[in-house]
C-alpha positions in Angstrom: 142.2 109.9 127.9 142.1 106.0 129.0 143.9 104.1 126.4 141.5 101.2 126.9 137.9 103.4 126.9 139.3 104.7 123.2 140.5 101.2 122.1 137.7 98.5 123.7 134.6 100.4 125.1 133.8 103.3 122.8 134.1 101.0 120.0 131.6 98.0 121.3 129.6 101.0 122.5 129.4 102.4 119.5 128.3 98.7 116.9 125.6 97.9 119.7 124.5 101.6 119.7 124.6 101.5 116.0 122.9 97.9 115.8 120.2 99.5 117.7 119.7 102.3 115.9 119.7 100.9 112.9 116.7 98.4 113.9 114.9 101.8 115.2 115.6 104.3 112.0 116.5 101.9 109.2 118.6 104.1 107.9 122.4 103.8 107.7 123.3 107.6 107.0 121.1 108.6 109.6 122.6 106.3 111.9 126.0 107.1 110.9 124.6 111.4 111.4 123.7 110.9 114.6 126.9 109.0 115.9 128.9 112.1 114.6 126.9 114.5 116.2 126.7 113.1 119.3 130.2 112.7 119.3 131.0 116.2 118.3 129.4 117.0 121.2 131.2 114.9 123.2 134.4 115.9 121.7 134.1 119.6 122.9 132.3 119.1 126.2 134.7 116.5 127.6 137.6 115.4 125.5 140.0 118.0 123.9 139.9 118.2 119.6 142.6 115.8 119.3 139.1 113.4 120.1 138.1 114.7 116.6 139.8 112.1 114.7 138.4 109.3 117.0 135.0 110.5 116.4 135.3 110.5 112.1 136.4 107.0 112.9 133.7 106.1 115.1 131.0 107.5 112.9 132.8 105.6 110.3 132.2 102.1 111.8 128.6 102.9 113.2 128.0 103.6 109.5 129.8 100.3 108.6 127.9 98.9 111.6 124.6 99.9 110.5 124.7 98.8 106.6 125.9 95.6 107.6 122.8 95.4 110.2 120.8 96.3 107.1 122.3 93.4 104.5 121.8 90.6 107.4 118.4 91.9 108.2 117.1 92.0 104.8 118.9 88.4 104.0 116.8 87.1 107.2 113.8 89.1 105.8 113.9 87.8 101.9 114.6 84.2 103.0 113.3 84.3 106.4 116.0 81.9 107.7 114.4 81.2 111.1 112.0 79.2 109.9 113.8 77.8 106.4 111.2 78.8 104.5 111.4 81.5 101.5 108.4 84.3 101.7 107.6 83.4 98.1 106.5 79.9 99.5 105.0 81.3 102.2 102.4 83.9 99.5 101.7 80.5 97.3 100.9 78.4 99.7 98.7 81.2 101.4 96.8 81.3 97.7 96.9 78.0 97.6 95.1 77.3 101.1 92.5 80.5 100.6 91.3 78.3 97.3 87.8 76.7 96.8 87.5 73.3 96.1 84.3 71.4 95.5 83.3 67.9 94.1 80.3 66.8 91.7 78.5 63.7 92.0 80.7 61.9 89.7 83.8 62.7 92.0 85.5 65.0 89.9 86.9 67.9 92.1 87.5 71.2 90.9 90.5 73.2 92.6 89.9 76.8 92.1 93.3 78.6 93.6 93.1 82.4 94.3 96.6 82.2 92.8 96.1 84.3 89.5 99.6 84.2 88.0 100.1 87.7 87.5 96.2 87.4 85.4 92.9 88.4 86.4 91.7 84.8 86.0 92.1 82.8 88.8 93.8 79.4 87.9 91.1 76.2 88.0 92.7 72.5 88.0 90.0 69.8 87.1 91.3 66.6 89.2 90.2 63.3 91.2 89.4 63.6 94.3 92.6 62.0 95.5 94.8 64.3 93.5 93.9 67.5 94.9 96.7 67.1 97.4 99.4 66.3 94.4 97.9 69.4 92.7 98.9 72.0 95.6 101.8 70.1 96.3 102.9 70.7 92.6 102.3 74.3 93.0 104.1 74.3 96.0 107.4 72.9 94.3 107.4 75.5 91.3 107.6 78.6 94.3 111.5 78.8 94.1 112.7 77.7 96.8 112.4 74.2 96.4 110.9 73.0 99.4 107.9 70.6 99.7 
């Protein structure tokens, strides 16, 4: 066996492979089960069983591999880092936009928010007109991830 294809290309073979796969199944251990049996197959069709041992530590670092895919993606998920924005913003200010506001004759404005606040009453903020915008942007600040 080539020193360099056991040492450089099955290993970058195998964390792109494993990347991959982990994106399509979202699973590490099935990732990680699918590495070993390919390899096992591999190991008896074209290698010898000294290729055993390189296969346990291949499947160990697609397994590595995958749950470290996993961490990052769901870091980029929960905080959505692309854009800067956290997802909890993102589900307030899509309440906040989807509420009714309307104005009497006297120009008081009533905001009423779809935004329930874990009730089944929907919140309603009595305001001038000119304060609606400070209202939502208020909201907007208590989300969590302070950003306006």
């Amino acid at each position: 066996m080539n020193i360099l294809l056991l040492a450089f290309a099955l290993p970058v073979a195998t964390i792109l492979l494993a990347i991959v796969l982990q994106k399509i199944l979202r699973n590490p251990l099935l990732v990680a089960a699918t590495f070993f049996a390919v390899l096992l197959i591999v190991t008896y069709a074209a290698f010898d069983s000294s290729f055993l041992v390189f296969a346990i530590l291949y499947t160990i670092l697609a397994y590595v591999t995958a749950v470290l895919t996993r961490l990052i993606c769901n870091l980029i998920e929960r905080c959505d880092l692309r854009r800067c924005r956290c997802r909890m913003c993102d589900s307030n200010n899509e309440n906040n936009n989807n509420g009714i506001v309307t104005t009497n004759e006297n120009g008081t404005t009533t905001l009423i928010s779809n935004n329930t606040n874990g009730g089944n009453d929907p919140v309603i903020v009595l305001t001038n007109a000119n304060n609606v915008a400070n209202a939502r942007r208020v909201r907007r600040n208590n989300c969590g991830c302070n950003r306006m």
